[in-house]
C-alpha angles and dihedrals in degrees: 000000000000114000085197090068090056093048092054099053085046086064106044077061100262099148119172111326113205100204124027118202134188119201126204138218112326095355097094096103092083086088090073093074093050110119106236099355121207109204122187125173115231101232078069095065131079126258087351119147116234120248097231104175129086104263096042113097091187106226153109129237127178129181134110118298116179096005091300122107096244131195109200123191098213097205125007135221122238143204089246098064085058110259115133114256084253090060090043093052094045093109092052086058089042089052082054104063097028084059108253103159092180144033148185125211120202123195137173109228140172123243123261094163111081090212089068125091132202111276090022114138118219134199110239109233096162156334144251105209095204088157096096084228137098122186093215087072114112123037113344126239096239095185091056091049154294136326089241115047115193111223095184091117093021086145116042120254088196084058095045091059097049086052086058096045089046085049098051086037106056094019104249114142114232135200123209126195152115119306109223111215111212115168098224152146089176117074107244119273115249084253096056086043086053082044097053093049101046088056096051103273115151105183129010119231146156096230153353094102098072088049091043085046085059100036086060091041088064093045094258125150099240115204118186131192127181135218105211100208106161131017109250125267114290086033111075124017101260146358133222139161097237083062090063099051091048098058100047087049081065091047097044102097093052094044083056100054089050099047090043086052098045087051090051097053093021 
């Protein structure tokens, strides 16, 4: 952890934010309602990784959303664009220290489960890690938290239950399901996606559960909410990442409404 990361941002004016938030592929227009932003590109700051992939603007605002001082990452990093899981989890650690107590992690994900349909959003309960790789591996931070991290609750039950009153109170259907982490970038085989289901996956993404492994890692309360922007492979004809765009573009302005009112009660 550079200490150098967290003075930057000090001095840009990013000053203890209460709630930290990453948003996926296409959600990233929910900044713009940020009061006094502060945006700062992440090639400007030290020892910060590169967003690389459409749909990630790459960079970080902060500013109060909902009446809460918020730090958003626009536009994550991920293990398939070949950072180590320690470089892709960076920002979490850099929450950390800069005080973030809760965050909320946003994916775009394609759909296991046949009840779902395309622009549905789903509470994240859980996940599935099928990527054969932990971010935890190697020494741990001791000052961050234990060896041994316990992912019995990884995703708030506390959380959960304000998505679903936000959901009755202001009529949005939500799903709610397992996350299922694949390291891509290729999109899953029809076989992986039968696998996945067959072992209690929900929903099929590239990323979300290293950042939710560290979160928890650093004693944060992690909640995690889905776009479900294509049906999984062997489910629909083809799969392509403008697709994906696309579809959370339609679903923005509900996924705006949810995540401002989970800020706001979070």
């Amino acid at each position: 952890m550079n200490q150098e990361t967290v003075n930057y941002l000090n001095e840009q004016g990013i000053i203890k934010p209460e709630i930290g938030l990453i948003l996926g592929s296409g959600l990233g227009d929910l900044v713009e309602e940020f009061e006094n932003p502060i945006a700062v590109p992440y090639q400007d700051i030290p020892d910060f990784p590169v967003s690389t992939v459409a749909g990630h603007a790459g960079q970080l605002v902060y500013g109060k959303l909902a009446n809460r001082q918020v730090i958003a990452l626009q536009g994550r990093f991920h293990y398939y664009e070949g950072y180590d899981l320690q470089t892709v989890t960076y920002p979490v650690r850099v929450f950390k220290e800069l005080g973030v107590e809760k965050l909320i992690v946003t994916n775009a994900a394609g759909g296991i489960n046949p009840d779902f349909n395309v622009g549905d959003l789903m509470i994240i309960t859980d996940h599935i890690n099928l990527s054969g790789a932990n971010p935890l591996m190697g020494p741990n931070i001791d000052e961050h938290g234990p060896r041994f991290v316990d992912m019995s609750d990884a995703y708030s039950k506390r959380a959960q239950n304000i998505l679903h009153d936000i959901s009755q109170s202001q009529g949005i259907p939500l799903q709610e399901g397992v996350y299922t982490w694949f390291s891509g970038p290729t999109y899953e085989t029809p076989a992986e996606i039968r696998f996945a289901r067959t072992i209690g996956g929900d929903a099929a993404g590239m990323s979300t559960a290293p950042e939710t492994i560290v979160a928890k890692h650093c004693g944060m309360e992690v909640a995690g909410l889905s776009c479900i922007t294509n049906m999984a492979a062997g489910m629909q004809e083809s799969l392509n990442h403008e697709e994906v765009v696309e579809v959370t573009k339609k679903a923005n302005q509900k996924f705006r409404l949810v995540v401002k009112e989970l800020i706001r009660q979070f």
